[in-house]
VOBA-1610 file (N, C-alpha, C; in pm, whole numbers, padded with zeros to 5 digits, always signed):
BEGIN
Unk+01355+00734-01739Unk+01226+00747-01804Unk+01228+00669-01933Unk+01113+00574-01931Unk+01111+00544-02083Unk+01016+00614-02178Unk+01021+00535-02290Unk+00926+00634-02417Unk+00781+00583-02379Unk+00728+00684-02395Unk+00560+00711-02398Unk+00496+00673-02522Unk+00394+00665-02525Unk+00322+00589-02620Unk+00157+00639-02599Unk+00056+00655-02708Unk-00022+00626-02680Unk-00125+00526-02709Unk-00194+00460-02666Unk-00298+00356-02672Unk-00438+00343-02617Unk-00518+00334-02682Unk-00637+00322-02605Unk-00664+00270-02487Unk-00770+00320-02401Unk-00699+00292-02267Unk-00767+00149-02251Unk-00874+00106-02282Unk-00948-00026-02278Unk-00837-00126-02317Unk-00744-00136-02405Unk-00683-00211-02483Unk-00573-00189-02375Unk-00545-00091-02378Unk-00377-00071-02270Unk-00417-00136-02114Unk-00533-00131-02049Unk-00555-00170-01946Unk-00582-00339-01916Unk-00605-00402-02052Unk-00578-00524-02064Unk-00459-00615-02119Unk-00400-00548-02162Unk-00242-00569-02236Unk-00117-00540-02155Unk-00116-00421-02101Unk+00018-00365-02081Unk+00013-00363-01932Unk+00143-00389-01836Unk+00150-00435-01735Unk+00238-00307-01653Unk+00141-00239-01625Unk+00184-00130-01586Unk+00276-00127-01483Unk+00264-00210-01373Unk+00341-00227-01277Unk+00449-00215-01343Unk+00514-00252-01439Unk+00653-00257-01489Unk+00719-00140-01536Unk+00656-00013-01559Unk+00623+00091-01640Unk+00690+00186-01550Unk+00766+00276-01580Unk+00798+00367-01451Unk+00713+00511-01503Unk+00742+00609-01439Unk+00679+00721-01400Unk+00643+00785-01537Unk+00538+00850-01569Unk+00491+00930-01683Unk+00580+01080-01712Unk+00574+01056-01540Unk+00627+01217-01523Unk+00621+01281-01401Unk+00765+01252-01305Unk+00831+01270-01203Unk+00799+01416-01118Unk+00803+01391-01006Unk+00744+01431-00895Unk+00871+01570-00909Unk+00820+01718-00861Unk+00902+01803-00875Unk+00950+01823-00718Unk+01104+01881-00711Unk+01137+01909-00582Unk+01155+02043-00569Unk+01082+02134-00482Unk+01094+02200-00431Unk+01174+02291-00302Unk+01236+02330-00354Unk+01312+02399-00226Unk+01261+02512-00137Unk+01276+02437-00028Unk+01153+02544+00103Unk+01047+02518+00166Unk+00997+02336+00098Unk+00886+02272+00159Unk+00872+02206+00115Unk+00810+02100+00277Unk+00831+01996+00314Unk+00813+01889+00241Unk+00720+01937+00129Unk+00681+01838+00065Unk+00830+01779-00026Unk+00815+01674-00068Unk+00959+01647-00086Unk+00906+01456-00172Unk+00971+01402-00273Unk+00944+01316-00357Unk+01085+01241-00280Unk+01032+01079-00274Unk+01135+00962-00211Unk+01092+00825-00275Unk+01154+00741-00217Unk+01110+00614-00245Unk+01129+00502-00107Unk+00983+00429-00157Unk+00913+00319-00122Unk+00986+00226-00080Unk+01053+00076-00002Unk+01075-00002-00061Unk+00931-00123-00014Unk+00913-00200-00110Unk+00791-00271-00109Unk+00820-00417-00066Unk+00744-00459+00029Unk+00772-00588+00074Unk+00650-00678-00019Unk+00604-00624-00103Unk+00444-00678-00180Unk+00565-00732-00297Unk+00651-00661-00335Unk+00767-00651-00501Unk+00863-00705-00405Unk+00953-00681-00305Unk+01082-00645-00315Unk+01161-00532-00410Unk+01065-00451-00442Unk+01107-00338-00504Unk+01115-00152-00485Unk+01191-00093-00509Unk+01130+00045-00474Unk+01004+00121-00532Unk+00954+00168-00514Unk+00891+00258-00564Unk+00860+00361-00529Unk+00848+00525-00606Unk+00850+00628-00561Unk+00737+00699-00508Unk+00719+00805-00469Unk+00606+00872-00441Unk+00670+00999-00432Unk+00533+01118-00384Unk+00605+01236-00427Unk+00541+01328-00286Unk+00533+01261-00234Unk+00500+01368-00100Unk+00465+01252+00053Unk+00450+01295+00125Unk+00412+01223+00254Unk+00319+01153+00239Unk+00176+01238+00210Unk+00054+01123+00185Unk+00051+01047+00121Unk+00183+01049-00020Unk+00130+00963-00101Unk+00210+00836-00028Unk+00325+00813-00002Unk+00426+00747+00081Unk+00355+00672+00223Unk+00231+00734+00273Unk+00144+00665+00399Unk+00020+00613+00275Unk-00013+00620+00167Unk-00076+00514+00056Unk+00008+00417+00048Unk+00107+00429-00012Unk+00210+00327-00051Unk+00213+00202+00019Unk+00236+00264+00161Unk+00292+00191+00324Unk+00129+00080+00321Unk+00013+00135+00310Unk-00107+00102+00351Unk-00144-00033+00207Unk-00096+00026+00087Unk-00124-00054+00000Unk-00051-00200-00004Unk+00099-00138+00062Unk+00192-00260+00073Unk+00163-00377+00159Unk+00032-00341+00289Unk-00001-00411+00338Unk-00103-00522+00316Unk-00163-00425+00186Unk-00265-00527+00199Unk-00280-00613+00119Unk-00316-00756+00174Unk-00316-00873+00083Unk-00373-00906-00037Unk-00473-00794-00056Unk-00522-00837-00195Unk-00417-00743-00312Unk-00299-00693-00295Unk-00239-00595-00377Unk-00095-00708-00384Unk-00062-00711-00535Unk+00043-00794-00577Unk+00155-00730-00661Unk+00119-00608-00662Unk+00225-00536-00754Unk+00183-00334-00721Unk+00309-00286-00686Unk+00271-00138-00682Unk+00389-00048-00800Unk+00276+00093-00836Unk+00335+00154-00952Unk+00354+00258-00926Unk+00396+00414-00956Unk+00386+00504-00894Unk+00393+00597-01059Unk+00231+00659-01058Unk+00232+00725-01229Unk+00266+00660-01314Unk+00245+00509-01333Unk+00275+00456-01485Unk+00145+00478-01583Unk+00132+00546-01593Unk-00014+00593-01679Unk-00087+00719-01631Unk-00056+00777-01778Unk-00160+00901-01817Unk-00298+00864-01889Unk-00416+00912-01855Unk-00553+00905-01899Unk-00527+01045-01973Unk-00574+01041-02085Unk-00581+01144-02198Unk-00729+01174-02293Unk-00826+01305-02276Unk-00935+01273-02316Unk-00926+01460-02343Unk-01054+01445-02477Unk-01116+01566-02521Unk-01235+01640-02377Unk-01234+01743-02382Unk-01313+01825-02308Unk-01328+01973-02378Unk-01445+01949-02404Unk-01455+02072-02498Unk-01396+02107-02586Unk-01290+02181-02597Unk-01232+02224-02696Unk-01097+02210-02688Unk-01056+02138-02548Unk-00915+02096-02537Unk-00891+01954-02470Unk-00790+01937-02519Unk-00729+01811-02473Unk-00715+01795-02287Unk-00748+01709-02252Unk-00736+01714-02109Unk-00641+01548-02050Unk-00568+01568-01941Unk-00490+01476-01955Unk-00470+01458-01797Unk-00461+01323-01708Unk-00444+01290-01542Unk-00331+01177-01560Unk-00272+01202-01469Unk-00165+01049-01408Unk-00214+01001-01271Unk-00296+00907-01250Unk-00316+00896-01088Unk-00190+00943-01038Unk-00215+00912-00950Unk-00030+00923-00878Unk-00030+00778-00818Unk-00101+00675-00818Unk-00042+00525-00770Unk-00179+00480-00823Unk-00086+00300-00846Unk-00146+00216-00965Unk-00077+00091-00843Unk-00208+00004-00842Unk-00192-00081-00731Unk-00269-00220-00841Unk-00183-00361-00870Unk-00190-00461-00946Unk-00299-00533-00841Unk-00427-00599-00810Unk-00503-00686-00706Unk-00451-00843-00767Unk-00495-00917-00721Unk-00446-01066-00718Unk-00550-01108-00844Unk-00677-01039-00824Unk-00763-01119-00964Unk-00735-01009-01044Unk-00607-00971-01081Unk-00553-00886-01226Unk-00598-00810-01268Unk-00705-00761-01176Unk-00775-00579-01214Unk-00660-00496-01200Unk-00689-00339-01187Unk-00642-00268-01127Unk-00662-00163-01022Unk-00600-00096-00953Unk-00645+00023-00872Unk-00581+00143-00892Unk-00623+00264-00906Unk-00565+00365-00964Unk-00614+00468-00813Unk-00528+00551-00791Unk-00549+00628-00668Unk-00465+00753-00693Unk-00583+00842-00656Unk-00470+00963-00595Unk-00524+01033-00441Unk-00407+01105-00406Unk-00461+01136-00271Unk-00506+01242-00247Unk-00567+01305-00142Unk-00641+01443-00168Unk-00595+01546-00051Unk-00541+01519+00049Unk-00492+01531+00197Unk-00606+01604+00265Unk-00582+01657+00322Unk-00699+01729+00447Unk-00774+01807+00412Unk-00780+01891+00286Unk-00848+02012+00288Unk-00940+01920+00157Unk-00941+01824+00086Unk-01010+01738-00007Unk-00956+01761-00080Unk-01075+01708-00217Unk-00954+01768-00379Unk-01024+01874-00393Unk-00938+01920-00476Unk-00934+02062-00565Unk-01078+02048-00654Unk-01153+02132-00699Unk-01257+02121-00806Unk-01179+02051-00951Unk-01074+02098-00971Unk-01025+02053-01063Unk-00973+01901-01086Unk-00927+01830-00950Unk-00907+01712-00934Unk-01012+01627-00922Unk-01119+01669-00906Unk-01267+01667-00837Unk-01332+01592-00991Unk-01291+01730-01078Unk-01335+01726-01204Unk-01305+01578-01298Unk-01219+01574-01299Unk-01102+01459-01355Unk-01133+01327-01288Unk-01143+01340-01147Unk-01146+01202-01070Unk-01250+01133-01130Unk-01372+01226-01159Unk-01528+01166-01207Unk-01486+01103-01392Unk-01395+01134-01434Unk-01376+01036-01566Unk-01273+00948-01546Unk-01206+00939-01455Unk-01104+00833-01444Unk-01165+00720-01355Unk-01289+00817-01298Unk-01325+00672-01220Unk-01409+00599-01361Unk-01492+00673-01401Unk-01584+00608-01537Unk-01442+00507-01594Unk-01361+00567-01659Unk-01266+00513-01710Unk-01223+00356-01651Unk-01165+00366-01521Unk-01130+00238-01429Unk-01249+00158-01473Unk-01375+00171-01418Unk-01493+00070-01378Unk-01485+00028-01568Unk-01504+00134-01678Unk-01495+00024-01794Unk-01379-00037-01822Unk-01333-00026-01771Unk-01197-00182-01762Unk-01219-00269-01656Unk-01299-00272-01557Unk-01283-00343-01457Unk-01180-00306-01366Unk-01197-00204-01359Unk-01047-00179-01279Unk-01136-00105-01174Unk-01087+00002-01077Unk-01129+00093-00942Unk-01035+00174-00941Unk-01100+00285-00891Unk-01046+00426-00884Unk-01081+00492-00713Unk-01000+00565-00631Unk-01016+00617-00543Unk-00952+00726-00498Unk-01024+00833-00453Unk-00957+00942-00442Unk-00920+00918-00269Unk-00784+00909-00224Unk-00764+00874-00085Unk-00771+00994+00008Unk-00885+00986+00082Unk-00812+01108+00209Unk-00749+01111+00309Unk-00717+01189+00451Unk-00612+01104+00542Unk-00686+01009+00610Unk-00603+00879+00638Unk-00653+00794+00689Unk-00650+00811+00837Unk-00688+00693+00913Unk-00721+00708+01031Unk-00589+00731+01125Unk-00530+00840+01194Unk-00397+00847+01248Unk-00379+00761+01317Unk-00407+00692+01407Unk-00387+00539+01493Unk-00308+00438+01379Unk-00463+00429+01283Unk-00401+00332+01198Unk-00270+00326+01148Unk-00249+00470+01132Unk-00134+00482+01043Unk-00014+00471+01128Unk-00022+00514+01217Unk+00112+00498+01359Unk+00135+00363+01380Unk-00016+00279+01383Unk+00059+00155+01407Unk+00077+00045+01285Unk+00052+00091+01174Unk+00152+00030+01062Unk+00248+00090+01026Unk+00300+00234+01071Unk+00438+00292+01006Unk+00537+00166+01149Unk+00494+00123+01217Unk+00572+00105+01296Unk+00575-00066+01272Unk+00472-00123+01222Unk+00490-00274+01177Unk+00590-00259+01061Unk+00601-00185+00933Unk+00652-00136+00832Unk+00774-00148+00876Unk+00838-00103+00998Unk+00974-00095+00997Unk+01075-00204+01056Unk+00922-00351+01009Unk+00942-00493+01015Unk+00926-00554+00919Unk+00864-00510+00798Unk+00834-00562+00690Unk+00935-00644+00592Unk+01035-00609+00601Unk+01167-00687+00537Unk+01187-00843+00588Unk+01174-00927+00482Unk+01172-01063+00488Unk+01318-01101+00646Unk+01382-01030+00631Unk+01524-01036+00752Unk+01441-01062+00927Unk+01370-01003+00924Unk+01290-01015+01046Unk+01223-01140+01051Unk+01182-01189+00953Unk+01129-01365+00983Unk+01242-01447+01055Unk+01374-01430+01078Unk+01449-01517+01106Unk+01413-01549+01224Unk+01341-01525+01322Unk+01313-01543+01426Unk+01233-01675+01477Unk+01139-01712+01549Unk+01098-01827+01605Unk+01000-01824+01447Unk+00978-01997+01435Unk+00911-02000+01264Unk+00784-01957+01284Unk+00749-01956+01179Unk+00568-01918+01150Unk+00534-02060+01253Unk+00520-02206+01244Unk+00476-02328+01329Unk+00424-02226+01470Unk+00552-02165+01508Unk+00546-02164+01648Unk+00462-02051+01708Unk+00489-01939+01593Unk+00389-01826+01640Unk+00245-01871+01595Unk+00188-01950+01513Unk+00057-01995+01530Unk+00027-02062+01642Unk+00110-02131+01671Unk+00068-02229+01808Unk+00058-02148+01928Unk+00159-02079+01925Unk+00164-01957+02064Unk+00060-01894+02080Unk-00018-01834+01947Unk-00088-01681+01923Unk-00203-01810+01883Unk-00245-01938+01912Unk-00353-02019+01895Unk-00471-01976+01927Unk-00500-01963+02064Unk-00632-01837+02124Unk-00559-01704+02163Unk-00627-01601+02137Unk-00577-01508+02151Unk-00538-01457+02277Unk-00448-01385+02292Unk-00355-01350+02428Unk-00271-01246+02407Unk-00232-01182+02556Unk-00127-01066+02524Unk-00028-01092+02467Unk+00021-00960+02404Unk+00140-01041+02307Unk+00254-01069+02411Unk+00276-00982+02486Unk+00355-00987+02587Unk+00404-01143+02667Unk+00326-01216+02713Unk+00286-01301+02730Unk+00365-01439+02700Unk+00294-01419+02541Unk+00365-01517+02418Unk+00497-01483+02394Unk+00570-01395+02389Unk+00675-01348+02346Unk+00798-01398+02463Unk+00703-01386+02560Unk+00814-01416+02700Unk+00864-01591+02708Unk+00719-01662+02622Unk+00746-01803+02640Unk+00830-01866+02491Unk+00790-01765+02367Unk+00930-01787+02297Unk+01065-01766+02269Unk+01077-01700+02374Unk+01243-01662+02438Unk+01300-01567+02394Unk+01403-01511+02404Unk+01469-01396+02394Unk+01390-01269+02354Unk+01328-01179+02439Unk+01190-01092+02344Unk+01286-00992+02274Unk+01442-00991+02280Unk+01501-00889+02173Unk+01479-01002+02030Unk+01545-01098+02019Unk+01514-01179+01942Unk+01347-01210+01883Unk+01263-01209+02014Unk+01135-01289+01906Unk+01018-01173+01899Unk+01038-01032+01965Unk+00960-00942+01940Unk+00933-00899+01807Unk+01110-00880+01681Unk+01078-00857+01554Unk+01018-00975+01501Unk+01012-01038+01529Unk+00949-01175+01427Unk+00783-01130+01457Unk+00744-01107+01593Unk+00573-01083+01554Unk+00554-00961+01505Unk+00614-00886+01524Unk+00581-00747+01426Unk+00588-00753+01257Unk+00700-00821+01237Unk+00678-00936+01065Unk+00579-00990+01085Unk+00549-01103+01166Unk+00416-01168+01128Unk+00283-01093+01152Unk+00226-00956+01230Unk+00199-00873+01186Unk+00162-00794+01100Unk+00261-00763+01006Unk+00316-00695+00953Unk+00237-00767+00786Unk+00239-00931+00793Unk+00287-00990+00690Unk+00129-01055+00691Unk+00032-01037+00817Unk-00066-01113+00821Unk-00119-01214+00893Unk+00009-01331+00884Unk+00046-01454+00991Unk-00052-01407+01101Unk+00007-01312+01177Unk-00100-01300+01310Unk-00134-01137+01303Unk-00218-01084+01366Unk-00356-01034+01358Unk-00335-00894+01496Unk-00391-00835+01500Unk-00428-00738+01617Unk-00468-00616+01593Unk-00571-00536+01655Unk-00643-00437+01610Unk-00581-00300+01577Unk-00583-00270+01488Unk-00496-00137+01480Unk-00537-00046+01492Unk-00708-00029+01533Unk-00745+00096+01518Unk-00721+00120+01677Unk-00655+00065+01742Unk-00615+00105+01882Unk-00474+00079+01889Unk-00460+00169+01969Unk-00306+00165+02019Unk-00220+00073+02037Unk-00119+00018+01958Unk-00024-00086+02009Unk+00017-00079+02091Unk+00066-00186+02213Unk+00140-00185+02336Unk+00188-00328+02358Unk+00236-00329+02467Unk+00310-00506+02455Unk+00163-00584+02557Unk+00062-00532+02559Unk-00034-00610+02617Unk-00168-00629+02501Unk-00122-00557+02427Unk-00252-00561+02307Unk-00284-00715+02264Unk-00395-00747+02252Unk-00452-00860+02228Unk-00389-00937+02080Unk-00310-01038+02060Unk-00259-01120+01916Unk-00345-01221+01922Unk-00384-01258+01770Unk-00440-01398+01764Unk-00388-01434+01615Unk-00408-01578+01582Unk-00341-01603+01437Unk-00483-01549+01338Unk-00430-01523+01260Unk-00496-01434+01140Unk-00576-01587+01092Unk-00727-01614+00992Unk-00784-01708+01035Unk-00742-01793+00912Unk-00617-01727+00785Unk-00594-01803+00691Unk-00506-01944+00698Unk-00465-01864+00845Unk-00244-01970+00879Unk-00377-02026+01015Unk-00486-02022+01057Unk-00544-02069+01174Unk-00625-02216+01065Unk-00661-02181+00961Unk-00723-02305+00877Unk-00625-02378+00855Unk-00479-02302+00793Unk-00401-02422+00754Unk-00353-02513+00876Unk-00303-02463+00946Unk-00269-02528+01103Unk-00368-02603+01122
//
């Protein structure tokens, strides 16, 4: 843990680089349930980062995917404000860096929603975010498909899995779209070139619907950024 500080948050949200910042104030472990605090590792950083329960850890996974997110934090910042007659004080629980240098501040709410009290808070932290230019979201569970079939790209996400047939070849293969099955058989060895499309997947390169079920016949096509450059 490092030393805390306080600063205005307008000024701190343009200055200080939170991503770098570790935790305000660490996730408690409980003995007797399930809930349980771990760490991340991020293919967005090459870095770990923590979380403090399951949902927040299927945020993490979801944020790591997506391309507009360049840096992830886990509680590097407390929002601190008067309410009535007392001091009132939130840590999102994840702080997500975007590519045009805003920020995203999130916490999660799981199945039953938030609390009135989280409820309460969320409505000044979102005020808070938007006058910085930043965004605020309270996450609920996401779509279970979705999430099954990125916990399972995820466990391709490590740059080690590119070693496989190059990016050239899986654009050319995955050119019009086709089973993956298919493609995989004509770039040879499918123990060998199966992890490479689940990285490229995984990483963007190529493309396929997730709100349906993965299978080795599911439809691949190149994603349309590596389809312009080609």
């Amino acid at each position: 843990m490092g030393c805390s500080r306080q600063v205005p948050w307008l000024e701190a949200a343009q200055d200080v680089v939170f991503e770098d910042s570790p935790a305000v104030r660490p996730f408690p472990v409980r003995p007797g349930r399930r809930v349980a605090p771990g760490w991340w590792w991020s293919s967005t950083t090459g870095r770990l980062v923590a979380y403090g329960s399951g949902v927040m850890r299927t945020e993490l996974m979801l944020l790591d995917r997506d391309p507009a997110v360049v840096a992830l934090a886990c509680r590097p910042v407390e929002l601190v404000w008067c309410e009535e007659s007392r001091v009132v004080g939130h840590a999102p629980q994840l702080m997500a860096r975007l590519e045009d240098g805003s920020g995203l501040l999130l916490d999660c709410t799981g199945r039953s929603g938030p609390s009135a009290r989280l409820a309460a808070r969320a409505r000044v932290v979102a005020d808070a975010a938007e006058a910085a230019g930043w965004s605020y979201r309270l996450a609920g569970p996401p779509d279970p498909v979705l999430v099954a079939n990125v916990r399972w790209l995820a466990g391709y996400r490590h740059p080690r899995y590119a070693t496989g047939p190059c990016t050239p070849a899986l654009v050319e293969v995955f050119a019009s779209p086709r089973p993956a099955v298919e493609a995989v058989r004509e770039l040879g060895d499918p123990i060998a070139v199966w992890p490479a499309v689940f990285h490229a997947l995984w990483s963007g390169v190529l493309r396929v619907r997730l709100d349906e079920p993965l299978h080795e016949r599911a439809v691949v096509s190149v994603a349309r950024q590596e389809a312009e450059a080609a």
